[in-house]
C-alpha positions as CSV (number, residue, x, y, z in Angstrom):
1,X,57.3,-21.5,-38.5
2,X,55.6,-21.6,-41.7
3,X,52.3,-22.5,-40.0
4,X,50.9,-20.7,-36.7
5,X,49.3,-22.8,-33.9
6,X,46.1,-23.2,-34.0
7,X,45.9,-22.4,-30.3
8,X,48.0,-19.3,-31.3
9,X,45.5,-18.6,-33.7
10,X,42.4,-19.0,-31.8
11,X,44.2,-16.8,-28.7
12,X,44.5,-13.7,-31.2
13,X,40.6,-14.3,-32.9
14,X,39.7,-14.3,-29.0
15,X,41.6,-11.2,-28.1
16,X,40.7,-9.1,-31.1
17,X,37.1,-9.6,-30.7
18,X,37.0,-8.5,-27.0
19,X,35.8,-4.8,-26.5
20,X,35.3,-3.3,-23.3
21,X,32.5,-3.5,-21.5
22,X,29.8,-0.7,-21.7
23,X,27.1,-0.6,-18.9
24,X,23.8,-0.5,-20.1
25,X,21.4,2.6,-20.0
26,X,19.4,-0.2,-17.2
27,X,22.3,-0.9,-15.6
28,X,22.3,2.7,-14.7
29,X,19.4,3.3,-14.0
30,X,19.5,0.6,-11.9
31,X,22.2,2.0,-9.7
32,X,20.2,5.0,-9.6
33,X,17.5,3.7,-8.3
34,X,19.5,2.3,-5.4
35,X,21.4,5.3,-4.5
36,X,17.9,5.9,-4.5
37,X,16.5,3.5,-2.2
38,X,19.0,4.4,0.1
39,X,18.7,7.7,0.6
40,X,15.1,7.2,1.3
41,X,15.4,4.2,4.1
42,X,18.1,6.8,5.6
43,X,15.8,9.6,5.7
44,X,13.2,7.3,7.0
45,X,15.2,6.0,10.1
46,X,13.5,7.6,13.3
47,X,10.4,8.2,15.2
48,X,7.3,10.2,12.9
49,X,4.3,11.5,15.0
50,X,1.0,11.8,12.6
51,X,-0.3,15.5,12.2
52,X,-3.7,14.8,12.2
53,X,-3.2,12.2,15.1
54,X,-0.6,12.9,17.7
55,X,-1.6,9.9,19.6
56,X,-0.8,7.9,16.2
57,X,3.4,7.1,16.2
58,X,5.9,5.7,13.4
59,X,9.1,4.3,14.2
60,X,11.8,2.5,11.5
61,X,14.7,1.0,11.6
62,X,16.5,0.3,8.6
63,X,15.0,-2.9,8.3
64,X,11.8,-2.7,10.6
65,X,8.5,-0.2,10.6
66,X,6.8,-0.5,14.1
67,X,3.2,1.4,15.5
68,X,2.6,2.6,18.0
69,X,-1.1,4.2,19.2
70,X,-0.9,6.6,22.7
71,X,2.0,4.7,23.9
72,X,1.2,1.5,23.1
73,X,2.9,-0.9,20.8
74,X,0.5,-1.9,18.3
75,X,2.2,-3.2,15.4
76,X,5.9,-4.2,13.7
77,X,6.9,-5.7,10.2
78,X,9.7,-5.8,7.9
79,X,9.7,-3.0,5.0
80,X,11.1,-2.5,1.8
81,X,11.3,0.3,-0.4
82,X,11.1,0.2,-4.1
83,X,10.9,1.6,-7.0
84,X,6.8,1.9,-8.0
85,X,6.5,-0.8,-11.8
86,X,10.6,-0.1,-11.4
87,X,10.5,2.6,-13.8
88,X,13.3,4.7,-12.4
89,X,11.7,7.7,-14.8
90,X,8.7,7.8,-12.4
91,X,10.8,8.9,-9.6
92,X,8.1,7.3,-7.4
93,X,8.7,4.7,-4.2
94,X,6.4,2.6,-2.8
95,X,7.1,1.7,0.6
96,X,5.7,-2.3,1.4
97,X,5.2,-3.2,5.0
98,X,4.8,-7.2,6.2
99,X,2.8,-8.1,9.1
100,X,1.8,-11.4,9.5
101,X,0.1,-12.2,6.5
102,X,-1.0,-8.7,5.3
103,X,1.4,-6.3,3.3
104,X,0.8,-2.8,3.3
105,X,1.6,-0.5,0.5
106,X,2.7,3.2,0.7
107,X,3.1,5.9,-2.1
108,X,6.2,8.0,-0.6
109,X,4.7,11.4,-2.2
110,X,7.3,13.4,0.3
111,X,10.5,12.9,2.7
112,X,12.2,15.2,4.2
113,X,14.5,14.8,7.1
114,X,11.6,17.0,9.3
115,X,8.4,15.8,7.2
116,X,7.0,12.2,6.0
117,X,4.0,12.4,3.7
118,X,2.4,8.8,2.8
119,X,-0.7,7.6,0.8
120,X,-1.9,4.4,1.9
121,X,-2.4,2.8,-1.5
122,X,-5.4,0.5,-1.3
123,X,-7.7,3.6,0.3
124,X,-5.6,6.9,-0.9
125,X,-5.4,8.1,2.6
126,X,-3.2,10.7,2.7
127,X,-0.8,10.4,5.7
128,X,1.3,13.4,7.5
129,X,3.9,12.8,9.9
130,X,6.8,14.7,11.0
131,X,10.0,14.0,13.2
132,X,9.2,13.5,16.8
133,X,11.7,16.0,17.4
134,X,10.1,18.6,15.7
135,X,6.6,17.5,17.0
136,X,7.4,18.9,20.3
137,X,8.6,22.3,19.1
């Protein structure tokens, strides 16, 4: 046993060189961003009734936005929710909306479980909601 295997050999280089594996400063920021993300699509689940518009209604799901104007169903789409240029950093979520062709952007500038404040991004409308619930108090 003069001589050690190359397979031997190779198995120890192989071994040695393995350290453990560190998670990037993205990586965590990425998770961040999806703990996030997560919170805010729970937050958002519900009906929203427009302060300046009370005929003017918001429902999501967790996967769905719907309209709704006095009553009437006026609109749905799938949303999303993501992180605005995904800087984490910038703390700031963009809520995207599809409808048919169109995609609607949203600035999430405040959620609360009682209060929803939007700006439509290709205006800058500013748009106040708050929970049905608390609409009829």
């Amino acid at each position: 046993m003069k001589y050690l295997s190359p397979l031997f050999v190779l198995t120890i280089i192989l071994l040695s060189s393995c350290a453990p594996v560190q998670n990037t400063e993205e990586e965590f920021n990425q998770s961040g961003q999806a703990k996030a993300v997560l919170e805010e699509t729970y937050l958002l689940e519900g009906t929203w009734v427009s302060v300046d518009d009370p005929l003017s209604v918001i429902e999501f799901s967790t996967i769905e936005k719907s309209d709704y104007y006095d009553g009437k169903f006026v609109n749905s789409g799938p949303f999303t929710l993501s992180f605005s240029n995904d800087e984490p950093k910038d703390d700031q979520i963009t809520l995207s909306v599809y409808s048919d062709d169109d995609t609607f952007n949203y600035s999430v500038v405040s959620l609360t479980e009682l209060e929803l404040e939007l700006i439509y991004l290709p205006r800058g409308n500013t748009l106040k909601y708050v929970r049905k619930d608390e609409a009829n108090e």
